[in-house]
N, CA, C and O atoms as a GROMACS GRO file, in nm:
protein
  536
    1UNK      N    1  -0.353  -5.138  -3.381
    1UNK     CA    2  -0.270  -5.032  -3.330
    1UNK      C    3  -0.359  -4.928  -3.262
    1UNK      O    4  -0.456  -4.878  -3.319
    2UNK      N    5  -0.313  -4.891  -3.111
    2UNK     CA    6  -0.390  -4.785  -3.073
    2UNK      C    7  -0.346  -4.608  -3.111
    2UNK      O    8  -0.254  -4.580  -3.188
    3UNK      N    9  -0.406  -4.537  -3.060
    3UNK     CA   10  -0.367  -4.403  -3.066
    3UNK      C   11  -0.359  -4.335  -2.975
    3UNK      O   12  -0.370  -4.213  -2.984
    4UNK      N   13  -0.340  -4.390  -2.876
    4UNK     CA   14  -0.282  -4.320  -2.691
    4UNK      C   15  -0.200  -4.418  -2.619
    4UNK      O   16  -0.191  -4.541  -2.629
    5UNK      N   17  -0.139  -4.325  -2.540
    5UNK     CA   18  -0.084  -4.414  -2.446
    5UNK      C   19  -0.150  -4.505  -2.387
    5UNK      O   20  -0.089  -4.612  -2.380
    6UNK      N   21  -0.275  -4.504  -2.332
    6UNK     CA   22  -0.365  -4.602  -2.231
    6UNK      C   23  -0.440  -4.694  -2.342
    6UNK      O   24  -0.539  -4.763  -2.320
    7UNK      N   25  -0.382  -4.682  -2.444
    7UNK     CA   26  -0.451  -4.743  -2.544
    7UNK      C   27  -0.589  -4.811  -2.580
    7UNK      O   28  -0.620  -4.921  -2.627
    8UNK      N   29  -0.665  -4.694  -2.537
    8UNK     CA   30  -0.775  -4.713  -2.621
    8UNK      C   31  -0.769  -4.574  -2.742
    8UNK      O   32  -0.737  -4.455  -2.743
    9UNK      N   33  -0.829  -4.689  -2.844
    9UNK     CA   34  -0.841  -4.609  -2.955
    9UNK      C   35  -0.944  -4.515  -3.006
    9UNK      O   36  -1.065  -4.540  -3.009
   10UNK      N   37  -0.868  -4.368  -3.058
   10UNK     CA   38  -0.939  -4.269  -3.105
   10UNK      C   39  -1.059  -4.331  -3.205
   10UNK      O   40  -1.016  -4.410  -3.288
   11UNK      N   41  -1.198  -4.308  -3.208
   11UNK     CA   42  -1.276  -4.333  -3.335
   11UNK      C   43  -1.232  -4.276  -3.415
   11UNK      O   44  -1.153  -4.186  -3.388
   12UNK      N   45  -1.268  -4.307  -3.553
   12UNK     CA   46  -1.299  -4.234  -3.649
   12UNK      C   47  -1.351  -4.115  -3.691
   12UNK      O   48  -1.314  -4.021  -3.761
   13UNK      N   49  -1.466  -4.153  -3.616
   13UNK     CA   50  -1.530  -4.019  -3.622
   13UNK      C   51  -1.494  -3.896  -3.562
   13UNK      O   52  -1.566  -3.797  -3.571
   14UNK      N   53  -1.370  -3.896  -3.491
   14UNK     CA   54  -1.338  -3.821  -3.353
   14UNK      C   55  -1.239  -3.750  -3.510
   14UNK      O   56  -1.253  -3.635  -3.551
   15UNK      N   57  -1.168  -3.830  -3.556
   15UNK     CA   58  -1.084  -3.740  -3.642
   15UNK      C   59  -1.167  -3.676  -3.799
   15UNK      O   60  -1.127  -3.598  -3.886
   16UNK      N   61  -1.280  -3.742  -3.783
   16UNK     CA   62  -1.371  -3.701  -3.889
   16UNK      C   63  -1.419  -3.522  -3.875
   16UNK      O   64  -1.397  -3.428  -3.951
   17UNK      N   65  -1.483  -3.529  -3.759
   17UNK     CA   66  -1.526  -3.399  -3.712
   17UNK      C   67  -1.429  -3.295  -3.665
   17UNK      O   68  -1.471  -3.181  -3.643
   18UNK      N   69  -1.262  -3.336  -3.642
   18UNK     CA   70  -1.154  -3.286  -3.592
   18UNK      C   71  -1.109  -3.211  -3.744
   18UNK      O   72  -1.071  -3.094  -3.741
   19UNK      N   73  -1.115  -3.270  -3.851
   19UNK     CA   74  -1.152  -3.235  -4.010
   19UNK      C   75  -1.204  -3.109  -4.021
   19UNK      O   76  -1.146  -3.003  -4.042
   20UNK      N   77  -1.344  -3.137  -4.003
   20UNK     CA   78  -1.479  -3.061  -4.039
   20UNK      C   79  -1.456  -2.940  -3.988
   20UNK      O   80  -1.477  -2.835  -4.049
   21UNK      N   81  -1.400  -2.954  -3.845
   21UNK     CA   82  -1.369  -2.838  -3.750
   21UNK      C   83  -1.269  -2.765  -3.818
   21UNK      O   84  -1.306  -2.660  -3.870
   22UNK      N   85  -1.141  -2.799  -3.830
   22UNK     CA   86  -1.030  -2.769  -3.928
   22UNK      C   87  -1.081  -2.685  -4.015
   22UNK      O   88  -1.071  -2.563  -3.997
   23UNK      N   89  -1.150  -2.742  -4.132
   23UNK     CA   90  -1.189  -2.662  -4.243
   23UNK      C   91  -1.297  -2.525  -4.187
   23UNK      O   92  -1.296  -2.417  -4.246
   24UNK      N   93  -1.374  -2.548  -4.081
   24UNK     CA   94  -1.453  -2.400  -4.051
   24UNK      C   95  -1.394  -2.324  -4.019
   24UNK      O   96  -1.416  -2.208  -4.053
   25UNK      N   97  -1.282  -2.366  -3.927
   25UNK     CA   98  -1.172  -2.224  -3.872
   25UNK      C   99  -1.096  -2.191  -3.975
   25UNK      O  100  -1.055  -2.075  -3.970
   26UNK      N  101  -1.045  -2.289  -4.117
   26UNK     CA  102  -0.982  -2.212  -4.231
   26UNK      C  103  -1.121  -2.121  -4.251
   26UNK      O  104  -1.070  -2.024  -4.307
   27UNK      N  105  -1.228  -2.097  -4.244
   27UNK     CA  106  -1.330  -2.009  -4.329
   27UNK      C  107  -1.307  -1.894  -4.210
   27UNK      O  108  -1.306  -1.778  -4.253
   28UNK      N  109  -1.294  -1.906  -4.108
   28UNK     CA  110  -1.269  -1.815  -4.021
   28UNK      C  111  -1.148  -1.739  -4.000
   28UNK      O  112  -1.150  -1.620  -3.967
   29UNK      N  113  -1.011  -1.824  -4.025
   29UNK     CA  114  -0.931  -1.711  -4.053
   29UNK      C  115  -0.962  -1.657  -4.151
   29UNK      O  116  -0.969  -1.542  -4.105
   30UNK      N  117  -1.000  -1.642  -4.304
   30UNK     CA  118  -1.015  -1.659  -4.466
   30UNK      C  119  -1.092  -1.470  -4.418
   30UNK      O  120  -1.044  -1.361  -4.449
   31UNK      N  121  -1.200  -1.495  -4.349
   31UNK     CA  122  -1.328  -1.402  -4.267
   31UNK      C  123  -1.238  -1.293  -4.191
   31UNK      O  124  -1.294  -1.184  -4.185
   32UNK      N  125  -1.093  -1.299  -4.125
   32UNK     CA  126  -1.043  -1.232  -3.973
   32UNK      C  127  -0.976  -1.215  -4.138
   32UNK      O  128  -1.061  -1.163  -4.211
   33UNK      N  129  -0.868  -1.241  -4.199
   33UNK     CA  130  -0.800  -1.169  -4.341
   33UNK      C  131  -0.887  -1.056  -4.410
   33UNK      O  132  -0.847  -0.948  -4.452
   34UNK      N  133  -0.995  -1.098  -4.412
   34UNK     CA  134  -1.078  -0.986  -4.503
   34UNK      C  135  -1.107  -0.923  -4.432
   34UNK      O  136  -1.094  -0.813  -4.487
   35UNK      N  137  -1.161  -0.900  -4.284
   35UNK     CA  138  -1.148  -0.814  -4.186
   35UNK      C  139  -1.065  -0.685  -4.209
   35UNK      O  140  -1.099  -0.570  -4.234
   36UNK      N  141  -0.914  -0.761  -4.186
   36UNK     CA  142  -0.787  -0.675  -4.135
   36UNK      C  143  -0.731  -0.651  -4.319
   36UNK      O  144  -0.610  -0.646  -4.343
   37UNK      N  145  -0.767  -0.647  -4.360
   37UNK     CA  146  -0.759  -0.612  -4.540
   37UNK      C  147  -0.649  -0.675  -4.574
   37UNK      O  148  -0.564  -0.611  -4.636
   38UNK      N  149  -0.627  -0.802  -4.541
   38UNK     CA  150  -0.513  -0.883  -4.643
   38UNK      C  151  -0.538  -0.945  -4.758
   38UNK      O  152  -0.471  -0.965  -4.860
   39UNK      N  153  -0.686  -0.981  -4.713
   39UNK     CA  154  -0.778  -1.008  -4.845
   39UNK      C  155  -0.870  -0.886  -4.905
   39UNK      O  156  -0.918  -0.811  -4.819
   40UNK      N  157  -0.891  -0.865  -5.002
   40UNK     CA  158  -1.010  -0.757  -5.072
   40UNK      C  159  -1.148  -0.802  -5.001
   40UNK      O  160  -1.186  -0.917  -4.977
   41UNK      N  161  -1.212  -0.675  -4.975
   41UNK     CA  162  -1.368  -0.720  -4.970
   41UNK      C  163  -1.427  -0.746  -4.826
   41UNK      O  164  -1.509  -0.831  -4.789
   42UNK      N  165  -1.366  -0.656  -4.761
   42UNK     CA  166  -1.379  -0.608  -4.591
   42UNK      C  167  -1.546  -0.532  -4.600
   42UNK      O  168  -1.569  -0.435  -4.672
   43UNK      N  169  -1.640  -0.594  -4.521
   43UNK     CA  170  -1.773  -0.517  -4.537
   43UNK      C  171  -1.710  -0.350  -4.450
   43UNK      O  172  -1.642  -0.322  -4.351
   44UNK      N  173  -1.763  -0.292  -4.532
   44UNK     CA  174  -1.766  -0.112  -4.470
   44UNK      C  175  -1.774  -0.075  -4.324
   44UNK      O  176  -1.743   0.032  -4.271
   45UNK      N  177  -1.824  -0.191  -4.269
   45UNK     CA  178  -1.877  -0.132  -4.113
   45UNK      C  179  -1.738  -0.222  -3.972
   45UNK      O  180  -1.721  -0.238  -3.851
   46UNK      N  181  -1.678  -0.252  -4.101
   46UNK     CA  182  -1.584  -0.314  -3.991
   46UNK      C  183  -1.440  -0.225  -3.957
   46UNK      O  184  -1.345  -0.254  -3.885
   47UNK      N  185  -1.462  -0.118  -4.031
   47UNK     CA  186  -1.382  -0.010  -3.953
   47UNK      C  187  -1.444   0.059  -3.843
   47UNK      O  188  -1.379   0.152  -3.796
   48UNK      N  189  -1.546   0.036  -3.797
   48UNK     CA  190  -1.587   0.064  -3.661
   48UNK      C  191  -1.536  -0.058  -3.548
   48UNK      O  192  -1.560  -0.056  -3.427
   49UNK      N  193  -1.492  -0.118  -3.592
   49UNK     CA  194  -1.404  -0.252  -3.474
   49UNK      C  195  -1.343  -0.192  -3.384
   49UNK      O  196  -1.308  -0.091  -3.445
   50UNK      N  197  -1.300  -0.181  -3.273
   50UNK     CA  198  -1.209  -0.190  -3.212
   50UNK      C  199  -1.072  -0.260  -3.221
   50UNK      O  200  -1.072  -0.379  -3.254
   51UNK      N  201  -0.961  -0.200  -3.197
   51UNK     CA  202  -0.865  -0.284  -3.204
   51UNK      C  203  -0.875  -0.427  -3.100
   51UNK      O  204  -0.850  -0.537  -3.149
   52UNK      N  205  -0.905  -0.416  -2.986
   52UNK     CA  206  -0.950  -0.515  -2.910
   52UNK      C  207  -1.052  -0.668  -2.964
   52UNK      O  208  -1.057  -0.785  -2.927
   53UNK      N  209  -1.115  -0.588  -3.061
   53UNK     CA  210  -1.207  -0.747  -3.028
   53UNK      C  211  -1.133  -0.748  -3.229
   53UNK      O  212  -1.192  -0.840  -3.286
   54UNK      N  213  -1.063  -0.698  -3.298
   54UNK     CA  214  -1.034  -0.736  -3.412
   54UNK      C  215  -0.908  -0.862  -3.337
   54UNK      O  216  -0.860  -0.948  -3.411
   55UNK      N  217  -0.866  -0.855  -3.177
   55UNK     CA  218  -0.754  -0.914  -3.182
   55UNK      C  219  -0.849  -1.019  -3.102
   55UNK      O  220  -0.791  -1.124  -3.074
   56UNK      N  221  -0.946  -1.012  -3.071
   56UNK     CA  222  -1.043  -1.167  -3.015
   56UNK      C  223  -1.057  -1.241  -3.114
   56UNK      O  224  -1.042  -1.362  -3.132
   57UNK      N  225  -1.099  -1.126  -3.202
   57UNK     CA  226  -1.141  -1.259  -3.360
   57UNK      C  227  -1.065  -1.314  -3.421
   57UNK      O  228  -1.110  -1.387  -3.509
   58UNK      N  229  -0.857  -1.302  -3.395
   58UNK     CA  230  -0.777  -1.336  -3.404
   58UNK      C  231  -0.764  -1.484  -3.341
   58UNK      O  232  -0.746  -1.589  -3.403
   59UNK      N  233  -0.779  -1.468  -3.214
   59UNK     CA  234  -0.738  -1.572  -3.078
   59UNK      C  235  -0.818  -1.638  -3.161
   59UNK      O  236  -0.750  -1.723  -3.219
   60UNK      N  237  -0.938  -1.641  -3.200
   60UNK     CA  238  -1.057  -1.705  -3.168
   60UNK      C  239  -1.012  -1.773  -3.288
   60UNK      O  240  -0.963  -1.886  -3.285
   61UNK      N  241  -1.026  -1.710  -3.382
   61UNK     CA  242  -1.013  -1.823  -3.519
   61UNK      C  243  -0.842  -1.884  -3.546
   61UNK      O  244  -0.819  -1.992  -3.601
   62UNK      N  245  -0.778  -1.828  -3.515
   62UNK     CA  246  -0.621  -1.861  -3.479
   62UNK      C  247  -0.625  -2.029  -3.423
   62UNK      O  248  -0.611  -2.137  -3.480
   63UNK      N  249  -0.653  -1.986  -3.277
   63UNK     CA  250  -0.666  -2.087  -3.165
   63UNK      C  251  -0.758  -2.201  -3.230
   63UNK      O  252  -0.731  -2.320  -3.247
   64UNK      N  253  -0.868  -2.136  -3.258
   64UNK     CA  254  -0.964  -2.266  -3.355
   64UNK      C  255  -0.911  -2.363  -3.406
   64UNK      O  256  -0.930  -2.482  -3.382
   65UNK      N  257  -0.812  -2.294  -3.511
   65UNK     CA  258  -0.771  -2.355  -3.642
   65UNK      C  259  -0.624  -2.461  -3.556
   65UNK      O  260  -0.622  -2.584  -3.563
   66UNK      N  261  -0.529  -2.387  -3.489
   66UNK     CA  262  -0.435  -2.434  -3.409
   66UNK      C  263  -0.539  -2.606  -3.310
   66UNK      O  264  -0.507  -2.723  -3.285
   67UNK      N  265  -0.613  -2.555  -3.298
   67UNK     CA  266  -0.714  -2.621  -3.194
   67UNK      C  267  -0.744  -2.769  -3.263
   67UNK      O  268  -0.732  -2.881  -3.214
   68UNK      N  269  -0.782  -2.732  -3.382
   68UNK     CA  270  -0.848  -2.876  -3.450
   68UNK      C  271  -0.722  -2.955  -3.541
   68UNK      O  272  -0.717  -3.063  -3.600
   69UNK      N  273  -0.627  -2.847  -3.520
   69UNK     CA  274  -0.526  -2.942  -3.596
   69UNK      C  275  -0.469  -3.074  -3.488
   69UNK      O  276  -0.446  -3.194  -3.507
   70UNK      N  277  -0.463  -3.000  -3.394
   70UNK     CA  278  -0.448  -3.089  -3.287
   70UNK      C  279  -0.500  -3.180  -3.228
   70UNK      O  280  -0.454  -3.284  -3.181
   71UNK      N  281  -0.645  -3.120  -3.230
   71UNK     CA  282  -0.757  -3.272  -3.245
   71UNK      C  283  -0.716  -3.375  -3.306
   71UNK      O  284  -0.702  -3.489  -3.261
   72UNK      N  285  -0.685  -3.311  -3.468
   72UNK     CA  286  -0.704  -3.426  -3.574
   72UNK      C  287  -0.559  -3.551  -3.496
   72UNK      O  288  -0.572  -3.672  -3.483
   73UNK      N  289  -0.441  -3.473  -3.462
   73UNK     CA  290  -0.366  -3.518  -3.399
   73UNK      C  291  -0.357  -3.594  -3.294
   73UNK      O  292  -0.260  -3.644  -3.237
   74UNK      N  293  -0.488  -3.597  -3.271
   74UNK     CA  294  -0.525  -3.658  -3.096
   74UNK      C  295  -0.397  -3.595  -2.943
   74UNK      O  296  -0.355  -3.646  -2.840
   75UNK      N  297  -0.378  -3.455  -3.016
   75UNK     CA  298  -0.274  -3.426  -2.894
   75UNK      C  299  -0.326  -3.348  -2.797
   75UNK      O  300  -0.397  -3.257  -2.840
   76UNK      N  301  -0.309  -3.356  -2.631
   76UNK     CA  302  -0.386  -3.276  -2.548
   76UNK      C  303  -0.385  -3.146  -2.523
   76UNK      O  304  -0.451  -3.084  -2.440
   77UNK      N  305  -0.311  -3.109  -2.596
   77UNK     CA  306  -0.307  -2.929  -2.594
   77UNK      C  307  -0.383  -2.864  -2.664
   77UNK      O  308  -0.392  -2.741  -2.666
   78UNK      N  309  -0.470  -2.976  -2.756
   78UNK     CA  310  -0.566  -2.930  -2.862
   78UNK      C  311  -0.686  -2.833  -2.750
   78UNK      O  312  -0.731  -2.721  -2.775
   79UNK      N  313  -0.711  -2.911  -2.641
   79UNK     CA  314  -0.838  -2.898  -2.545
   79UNK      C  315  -0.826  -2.737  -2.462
   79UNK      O  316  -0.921  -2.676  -2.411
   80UNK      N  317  -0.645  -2.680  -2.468
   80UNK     CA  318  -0.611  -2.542  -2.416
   80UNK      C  319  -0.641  -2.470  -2.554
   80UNK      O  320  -0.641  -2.361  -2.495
   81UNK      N  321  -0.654  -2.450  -2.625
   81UNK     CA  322  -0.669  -2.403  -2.740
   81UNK      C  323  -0.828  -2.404  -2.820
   81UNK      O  324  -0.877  -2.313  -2.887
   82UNK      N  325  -0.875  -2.509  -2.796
   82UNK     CA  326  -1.011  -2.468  -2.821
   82UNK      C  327  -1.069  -2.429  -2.749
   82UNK      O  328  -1.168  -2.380  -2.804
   83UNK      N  329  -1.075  -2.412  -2.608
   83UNK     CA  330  -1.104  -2.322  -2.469
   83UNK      C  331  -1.058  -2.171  -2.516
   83UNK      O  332  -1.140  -2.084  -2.546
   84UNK      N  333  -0.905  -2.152  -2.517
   84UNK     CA  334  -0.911  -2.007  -2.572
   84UNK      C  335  -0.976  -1.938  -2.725
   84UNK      O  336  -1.018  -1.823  -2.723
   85UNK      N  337  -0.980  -2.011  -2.839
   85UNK     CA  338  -1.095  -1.983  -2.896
   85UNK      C  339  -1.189  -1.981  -2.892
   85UNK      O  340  -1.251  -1.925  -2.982
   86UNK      N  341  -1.250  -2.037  -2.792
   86UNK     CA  342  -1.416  -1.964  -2.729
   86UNK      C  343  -1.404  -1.868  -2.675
   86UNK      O  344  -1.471  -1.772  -2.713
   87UNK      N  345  -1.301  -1.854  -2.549
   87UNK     CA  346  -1.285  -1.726  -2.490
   87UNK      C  347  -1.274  -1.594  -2.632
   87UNK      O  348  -1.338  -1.489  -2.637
   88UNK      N  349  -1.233  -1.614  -2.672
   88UNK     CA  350  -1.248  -1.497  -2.826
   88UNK      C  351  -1.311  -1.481  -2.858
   88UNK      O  352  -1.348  -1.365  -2.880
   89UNK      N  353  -1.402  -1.626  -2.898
   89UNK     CA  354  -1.540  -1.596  -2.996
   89UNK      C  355  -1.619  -1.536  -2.885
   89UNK      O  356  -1.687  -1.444  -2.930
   90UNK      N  357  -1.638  -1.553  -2.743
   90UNK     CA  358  -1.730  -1.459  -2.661
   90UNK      C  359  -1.719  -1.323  -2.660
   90UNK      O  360  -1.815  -1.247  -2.669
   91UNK      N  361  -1.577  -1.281  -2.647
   91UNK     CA  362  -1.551  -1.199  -2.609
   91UNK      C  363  -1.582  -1.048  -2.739
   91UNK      O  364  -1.600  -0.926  -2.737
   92UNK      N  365  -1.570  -1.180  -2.853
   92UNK     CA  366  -1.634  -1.087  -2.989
   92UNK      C  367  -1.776  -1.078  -2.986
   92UNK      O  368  -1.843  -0.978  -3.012
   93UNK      N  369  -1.816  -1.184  -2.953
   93UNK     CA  370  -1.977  -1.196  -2.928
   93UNK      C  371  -2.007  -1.067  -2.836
   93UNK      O  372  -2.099  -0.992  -2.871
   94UNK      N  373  -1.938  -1.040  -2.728
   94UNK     CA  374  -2.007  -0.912  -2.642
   94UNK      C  375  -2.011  -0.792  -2.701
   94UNK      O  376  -2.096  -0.704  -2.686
   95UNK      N  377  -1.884  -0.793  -2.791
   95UNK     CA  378  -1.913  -0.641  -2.840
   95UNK      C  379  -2.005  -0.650  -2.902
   95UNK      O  380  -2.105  -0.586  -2.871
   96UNK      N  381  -2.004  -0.747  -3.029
   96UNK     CA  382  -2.114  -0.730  -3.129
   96UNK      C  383  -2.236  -0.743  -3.094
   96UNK      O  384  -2.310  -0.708  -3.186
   97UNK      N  385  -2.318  -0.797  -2.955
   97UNK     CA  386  -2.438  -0.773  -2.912
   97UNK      C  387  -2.463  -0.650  -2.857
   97UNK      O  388  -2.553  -0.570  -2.879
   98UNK      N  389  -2.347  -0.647  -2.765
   98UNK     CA  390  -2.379  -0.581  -2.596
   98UNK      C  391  -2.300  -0.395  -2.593
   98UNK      O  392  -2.309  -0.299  -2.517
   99UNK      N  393  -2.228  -0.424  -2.719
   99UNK     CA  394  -2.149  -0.267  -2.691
   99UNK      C  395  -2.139  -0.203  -2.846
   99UNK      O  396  -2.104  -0.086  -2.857
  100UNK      N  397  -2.159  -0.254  -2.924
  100UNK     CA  398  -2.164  -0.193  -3.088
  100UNK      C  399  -2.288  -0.146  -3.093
  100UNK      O  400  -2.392  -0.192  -3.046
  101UNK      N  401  -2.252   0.010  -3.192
  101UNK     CA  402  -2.334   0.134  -3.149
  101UNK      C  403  -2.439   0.101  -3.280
  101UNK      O  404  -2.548   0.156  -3.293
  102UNK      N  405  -2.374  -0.015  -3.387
  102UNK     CA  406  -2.383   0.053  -3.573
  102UNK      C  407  -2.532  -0.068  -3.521
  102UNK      O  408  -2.578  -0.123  -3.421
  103UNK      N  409  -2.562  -0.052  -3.705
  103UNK     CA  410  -2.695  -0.133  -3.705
  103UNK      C  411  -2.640  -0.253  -3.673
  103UNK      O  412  -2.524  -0.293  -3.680
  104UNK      N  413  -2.797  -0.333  -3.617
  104UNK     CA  414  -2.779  -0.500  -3.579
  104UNK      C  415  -2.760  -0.531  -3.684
  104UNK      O  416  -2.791  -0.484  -3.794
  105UNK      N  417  -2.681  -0.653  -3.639
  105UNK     CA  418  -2.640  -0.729  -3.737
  105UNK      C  419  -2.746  -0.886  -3.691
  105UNK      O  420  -2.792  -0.919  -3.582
  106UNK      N  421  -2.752  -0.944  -3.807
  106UNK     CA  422  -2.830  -1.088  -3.760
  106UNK      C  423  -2.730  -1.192  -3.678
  106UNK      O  424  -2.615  -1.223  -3.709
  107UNK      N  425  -2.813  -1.242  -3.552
  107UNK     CA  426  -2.737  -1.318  -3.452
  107UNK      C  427  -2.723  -1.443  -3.520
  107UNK      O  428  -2.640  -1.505  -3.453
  108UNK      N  429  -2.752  -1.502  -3.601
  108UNK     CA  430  -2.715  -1.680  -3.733
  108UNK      C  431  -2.606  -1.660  -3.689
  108UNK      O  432  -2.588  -1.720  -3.583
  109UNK      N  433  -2.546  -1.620  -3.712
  109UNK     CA  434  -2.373  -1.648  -3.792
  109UNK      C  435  -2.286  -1.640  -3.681
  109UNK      O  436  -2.194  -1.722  -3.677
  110UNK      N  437  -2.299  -1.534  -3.565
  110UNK     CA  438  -2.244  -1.569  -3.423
  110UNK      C  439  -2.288  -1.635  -3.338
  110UNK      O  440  -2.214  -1.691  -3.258
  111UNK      N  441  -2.448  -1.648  -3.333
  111UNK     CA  442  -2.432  -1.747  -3.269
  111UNK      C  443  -2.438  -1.893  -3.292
  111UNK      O  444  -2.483  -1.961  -3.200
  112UNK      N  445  -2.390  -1.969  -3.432
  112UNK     CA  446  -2.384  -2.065  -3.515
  112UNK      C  447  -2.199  -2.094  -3.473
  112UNK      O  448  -2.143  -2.202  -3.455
  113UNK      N  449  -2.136  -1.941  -3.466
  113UNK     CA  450  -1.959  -1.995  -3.434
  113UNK      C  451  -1.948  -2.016  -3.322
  113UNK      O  452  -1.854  -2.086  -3.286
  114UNK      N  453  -2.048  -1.958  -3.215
  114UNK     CA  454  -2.048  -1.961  -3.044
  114UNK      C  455  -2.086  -2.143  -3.047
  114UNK      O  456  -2.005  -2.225  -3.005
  115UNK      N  457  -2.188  -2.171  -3.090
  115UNK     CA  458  -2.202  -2.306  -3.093
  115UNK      C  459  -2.090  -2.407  -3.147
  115UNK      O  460  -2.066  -2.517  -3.097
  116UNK      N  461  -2.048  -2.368  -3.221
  116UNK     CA  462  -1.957  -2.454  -3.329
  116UNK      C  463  -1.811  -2.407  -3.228
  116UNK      O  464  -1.752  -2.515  -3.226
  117UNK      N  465  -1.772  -2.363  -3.191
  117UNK     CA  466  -1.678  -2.350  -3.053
  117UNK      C  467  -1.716  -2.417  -2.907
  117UNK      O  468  -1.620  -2.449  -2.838
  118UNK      N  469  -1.803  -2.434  -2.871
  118UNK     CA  470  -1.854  -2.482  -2.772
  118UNK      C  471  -1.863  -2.657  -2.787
  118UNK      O  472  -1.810  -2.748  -2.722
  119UNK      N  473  -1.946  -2.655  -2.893
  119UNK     CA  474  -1.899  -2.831  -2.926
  119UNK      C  475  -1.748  -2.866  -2.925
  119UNK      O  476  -1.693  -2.949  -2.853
  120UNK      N  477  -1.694  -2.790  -3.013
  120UNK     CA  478  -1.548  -2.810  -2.979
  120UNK      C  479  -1.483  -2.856  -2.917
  120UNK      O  480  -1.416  -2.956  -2.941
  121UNK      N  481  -1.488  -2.771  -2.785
  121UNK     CA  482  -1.433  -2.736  -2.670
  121UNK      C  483  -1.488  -2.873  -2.595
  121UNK      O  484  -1.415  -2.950  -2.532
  122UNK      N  485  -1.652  -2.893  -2.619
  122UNK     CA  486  -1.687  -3.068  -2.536
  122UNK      C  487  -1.623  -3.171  -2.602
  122UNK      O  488  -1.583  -3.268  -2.537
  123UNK      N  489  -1.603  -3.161  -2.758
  123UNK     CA  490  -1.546  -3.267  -2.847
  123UNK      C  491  -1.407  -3.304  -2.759
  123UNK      O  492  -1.376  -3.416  -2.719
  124UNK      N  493  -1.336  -3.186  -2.742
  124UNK     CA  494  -1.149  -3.262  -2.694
  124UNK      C  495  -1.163  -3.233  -2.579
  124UNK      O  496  -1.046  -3.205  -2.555
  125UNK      N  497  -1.237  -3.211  -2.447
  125UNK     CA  498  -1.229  -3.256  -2.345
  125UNK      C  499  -1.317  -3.392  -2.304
  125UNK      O  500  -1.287  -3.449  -2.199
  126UNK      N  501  -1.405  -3.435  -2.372
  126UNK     CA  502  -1.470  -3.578  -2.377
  126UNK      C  503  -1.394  -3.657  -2.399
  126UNK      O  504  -1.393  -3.762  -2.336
  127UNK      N  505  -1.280  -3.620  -2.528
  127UNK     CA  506  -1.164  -3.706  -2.619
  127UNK      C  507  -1.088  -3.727  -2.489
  127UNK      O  508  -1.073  -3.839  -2.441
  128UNK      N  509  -1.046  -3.627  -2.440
  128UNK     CA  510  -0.945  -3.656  -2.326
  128UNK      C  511  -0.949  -3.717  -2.191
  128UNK      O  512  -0.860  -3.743  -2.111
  129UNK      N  513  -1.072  -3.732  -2.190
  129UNK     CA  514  -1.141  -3.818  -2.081
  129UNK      C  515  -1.171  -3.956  -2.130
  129UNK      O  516  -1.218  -4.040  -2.054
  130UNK      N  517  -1.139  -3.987  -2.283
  130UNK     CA  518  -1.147  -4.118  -2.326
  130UNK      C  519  -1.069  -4.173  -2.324
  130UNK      O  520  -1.072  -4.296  -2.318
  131UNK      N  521  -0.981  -4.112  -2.328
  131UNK     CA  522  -0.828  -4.168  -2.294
  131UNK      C  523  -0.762  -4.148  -2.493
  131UNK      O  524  -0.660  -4.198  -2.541
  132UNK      N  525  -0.844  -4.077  -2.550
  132UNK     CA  526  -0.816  -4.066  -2.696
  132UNK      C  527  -0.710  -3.951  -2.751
  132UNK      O  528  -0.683  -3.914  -2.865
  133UNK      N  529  -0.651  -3.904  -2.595
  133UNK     CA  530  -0.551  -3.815  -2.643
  133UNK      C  531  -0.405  -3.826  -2.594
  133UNK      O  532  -0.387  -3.895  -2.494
  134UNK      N  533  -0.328  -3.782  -2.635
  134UNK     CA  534  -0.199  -3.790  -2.590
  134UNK      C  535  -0.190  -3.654  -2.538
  134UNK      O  536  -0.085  -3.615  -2.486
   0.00000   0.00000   0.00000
């Protein structure tokens, strides 16, 4: 049995890492909750946010999570959606390099989600050029 119309079939591994992805953007909304205080345990300096990029880190991990479910799905709308969760994660990335006044923060961890969005984003447009998506 295939898993596209043009029937060639999705790997395994394509829904393996469509998984993996899944579960990082749950740690990323889990991260945008404790942010916006739905969860306890917001670090102190994130009331200096802007309303603007608190709503990038929304798109970003939102769209992520929306993004890889759809992967796992092999559906092609997954590939508009992990595109706009990069556009977020950059757009958080600028403040937090290029326009936040407070102390640095260590670049690991953004630029570890800038990466981990970017694969993404090659993961389901490669998929969709395999013919592995609907």
């Amino acid at each position: 049995m295939t898993d596209t119309i043009s029937g060639a079939p999705a790997p395994m591994w394509l829904r393996i890492v469509a998984f993996l992805g899944l579960i990082w953007n749950c740690l990323g909304v889990y991260a945008y909750l404790k942010t916006v205080g739905v969860v306890p345990g917001a670090p102190a300096d994130m009331a200096e946010m802007p309303a603007w990029v608190t709503g990038c880190f929304a798109i970003g991990v939102f769209a992520g999570l929306l993004g890889c479910l759809g992967l796992l799905l092999l559906a092609r709308w997954s590939k508009l959606l992990l595109l706009l969760s990069l556009l977020g994660v950059l757009a958080d990335d600028a403040w937090a390099f290029l326009i936040r006044t407070g102390p640095a923060e260590s670049p690991v961890l953004p630029l570890l989600v800038t990466a981990v969005a970017v694969l993404l984003v090659w993961l389901a447009y490669s998929a969709g050029r395999n013919g592995w998506l609907r």
